[in-house]
MDTraj code that builds the backbone (N, CA, C; nanometers):
import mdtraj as md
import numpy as np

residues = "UNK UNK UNK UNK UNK UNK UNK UNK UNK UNK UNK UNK UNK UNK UNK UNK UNK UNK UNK UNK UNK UNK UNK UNK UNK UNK UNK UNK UNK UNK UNK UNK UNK UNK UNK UNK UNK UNK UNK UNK UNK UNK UNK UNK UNK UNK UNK UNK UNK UNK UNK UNK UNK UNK UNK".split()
xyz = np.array([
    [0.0848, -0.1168, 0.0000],
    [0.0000, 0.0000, 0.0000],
    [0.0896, 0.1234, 0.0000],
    [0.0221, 0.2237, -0.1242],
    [0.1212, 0.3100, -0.1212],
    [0.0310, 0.4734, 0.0007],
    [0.1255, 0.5195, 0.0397],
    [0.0007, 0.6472, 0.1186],
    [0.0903, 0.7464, 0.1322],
    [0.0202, 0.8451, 0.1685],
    [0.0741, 0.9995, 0.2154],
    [0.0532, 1.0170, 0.3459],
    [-0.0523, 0.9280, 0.4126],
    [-0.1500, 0.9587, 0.5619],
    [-0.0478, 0.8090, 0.6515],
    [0.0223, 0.8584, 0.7541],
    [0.0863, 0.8172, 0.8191],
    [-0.0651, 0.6974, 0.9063],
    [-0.1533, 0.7632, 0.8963],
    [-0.2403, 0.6251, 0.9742],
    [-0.3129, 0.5319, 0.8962],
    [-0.3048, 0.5405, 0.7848],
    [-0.3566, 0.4250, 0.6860],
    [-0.2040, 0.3679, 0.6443],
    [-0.1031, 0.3991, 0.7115],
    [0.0219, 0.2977, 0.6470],
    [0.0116, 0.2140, 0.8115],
    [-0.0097, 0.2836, 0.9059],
    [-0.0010, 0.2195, 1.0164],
    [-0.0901, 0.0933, 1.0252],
    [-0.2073, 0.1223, 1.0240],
    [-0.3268, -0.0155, 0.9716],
    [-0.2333, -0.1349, 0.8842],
    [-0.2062, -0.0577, 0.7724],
    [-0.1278, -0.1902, 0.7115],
    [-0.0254, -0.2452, 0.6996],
    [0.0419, -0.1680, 0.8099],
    [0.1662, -0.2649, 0.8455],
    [0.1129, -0.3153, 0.9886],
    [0.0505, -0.2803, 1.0221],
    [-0.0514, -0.3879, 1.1416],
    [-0.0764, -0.5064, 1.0720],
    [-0.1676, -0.4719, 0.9556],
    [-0.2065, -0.6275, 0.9147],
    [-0.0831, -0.7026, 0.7770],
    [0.0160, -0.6651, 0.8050],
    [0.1349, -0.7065, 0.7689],
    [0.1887, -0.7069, 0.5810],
    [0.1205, -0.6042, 0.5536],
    [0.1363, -0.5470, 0.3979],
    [0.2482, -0.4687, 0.3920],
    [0.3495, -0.4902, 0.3113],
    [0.4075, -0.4025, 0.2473],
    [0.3887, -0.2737, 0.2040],
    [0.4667, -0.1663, 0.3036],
    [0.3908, 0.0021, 0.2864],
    [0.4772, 0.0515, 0.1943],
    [0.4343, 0.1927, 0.1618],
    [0.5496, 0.2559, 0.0986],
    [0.4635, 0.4545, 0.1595],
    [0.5433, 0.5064, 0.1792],
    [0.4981, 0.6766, 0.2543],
    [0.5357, 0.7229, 0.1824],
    [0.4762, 0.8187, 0.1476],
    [0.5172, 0.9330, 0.0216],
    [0.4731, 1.0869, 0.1064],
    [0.6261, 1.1409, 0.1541],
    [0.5899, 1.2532, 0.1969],
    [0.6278, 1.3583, 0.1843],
    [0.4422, 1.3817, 0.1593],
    [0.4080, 1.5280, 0.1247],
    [0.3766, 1.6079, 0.1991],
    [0.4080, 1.7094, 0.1834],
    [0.4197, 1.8089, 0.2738],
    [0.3336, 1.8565, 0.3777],
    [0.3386, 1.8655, 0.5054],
    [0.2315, 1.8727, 0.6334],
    [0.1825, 1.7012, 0.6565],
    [0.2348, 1.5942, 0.6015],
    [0.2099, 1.4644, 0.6361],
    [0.3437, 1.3604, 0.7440],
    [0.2949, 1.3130, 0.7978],
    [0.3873, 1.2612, 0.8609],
    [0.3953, 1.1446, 0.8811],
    [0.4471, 1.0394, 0.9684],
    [0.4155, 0.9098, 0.9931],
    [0.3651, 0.9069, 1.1369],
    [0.2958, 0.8168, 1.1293],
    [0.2735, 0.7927, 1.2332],
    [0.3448, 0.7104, 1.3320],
    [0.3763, 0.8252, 1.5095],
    [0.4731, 0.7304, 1.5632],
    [0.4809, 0.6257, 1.6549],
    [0.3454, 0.6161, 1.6821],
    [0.3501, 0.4750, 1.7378],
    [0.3223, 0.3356, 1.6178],
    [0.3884, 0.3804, 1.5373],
    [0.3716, 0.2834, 1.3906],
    [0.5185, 0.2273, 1.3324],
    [0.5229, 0.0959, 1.3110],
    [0.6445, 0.0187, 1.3040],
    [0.6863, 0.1423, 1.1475],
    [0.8123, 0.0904, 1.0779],
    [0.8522, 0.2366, 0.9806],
    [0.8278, 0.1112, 0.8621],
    [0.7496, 0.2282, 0.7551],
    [0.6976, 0.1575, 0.5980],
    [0.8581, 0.0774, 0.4964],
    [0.7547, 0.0075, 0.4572],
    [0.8780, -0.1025, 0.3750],
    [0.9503, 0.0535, 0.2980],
    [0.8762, 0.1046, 0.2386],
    [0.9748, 0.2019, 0.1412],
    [0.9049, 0.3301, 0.1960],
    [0.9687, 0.4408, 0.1389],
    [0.9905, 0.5939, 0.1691],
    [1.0461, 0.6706, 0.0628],
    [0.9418, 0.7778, 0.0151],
    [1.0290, 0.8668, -0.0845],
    [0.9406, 1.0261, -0.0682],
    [1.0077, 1.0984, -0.1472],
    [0.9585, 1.2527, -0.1187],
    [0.8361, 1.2860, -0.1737],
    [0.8269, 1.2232, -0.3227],
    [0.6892, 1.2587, -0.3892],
    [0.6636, 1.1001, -0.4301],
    [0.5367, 1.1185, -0.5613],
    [0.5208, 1.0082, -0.5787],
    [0.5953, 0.9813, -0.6863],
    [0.6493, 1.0257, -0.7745],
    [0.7962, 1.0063, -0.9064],
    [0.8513, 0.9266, -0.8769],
    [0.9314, 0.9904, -0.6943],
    [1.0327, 0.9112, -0.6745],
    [0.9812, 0.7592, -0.5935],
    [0.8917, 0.7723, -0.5549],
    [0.8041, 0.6299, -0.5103],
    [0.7917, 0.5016, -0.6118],
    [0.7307, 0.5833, -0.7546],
    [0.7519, 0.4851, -0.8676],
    [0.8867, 0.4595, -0.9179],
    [0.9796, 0.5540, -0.8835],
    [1.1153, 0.4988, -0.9434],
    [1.2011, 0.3874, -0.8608],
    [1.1643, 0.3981, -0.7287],
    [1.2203, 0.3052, -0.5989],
    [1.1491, 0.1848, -0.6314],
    [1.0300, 0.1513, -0.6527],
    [0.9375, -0.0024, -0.6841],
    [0.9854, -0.0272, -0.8267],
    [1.0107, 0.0437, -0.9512],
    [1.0599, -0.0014, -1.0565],
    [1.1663, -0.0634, -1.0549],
    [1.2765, 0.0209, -1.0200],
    [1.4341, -0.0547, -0.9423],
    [1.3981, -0.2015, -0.8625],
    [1.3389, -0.1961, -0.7885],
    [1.3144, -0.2990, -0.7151],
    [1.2691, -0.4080, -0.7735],
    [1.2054, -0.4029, -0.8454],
    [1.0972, -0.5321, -0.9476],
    [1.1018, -0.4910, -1.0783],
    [1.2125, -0.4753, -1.1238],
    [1.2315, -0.4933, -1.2512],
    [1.3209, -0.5916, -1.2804],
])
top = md.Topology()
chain = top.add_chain()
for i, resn in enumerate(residues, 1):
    res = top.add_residue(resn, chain, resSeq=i)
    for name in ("N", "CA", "C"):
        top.add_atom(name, md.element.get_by_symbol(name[0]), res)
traj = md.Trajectory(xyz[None], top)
């Protein structure tokens, strides 16, 4: 799951999905929340980190 909202990545790394946070500006993570499989600034660089990865 890809998100911007630090509490819908938290839910799904609760129920044990692969996250990815894309943060945009005034968003944060949430900190009582384990930290998302991936992390990038916008979403460009979000699709360029999963392309690398699985290509």
């Amino acid at each position: 799951m890809i998100a911007a909202h630090g509490w819908d990545l938290a839910g799904a790394i609760h129920a044990g999905l692969q996250t990815g946070f894309v943060a945009r500006e005034g968003q944060s993570l949430y900190s009582l929340s384990d930290k998302p499989t991936y992390e990038a600034k916008d979403i460009y660089e979000m699709a360029m980190v999963l392309i690398e990865k699985y290509k």
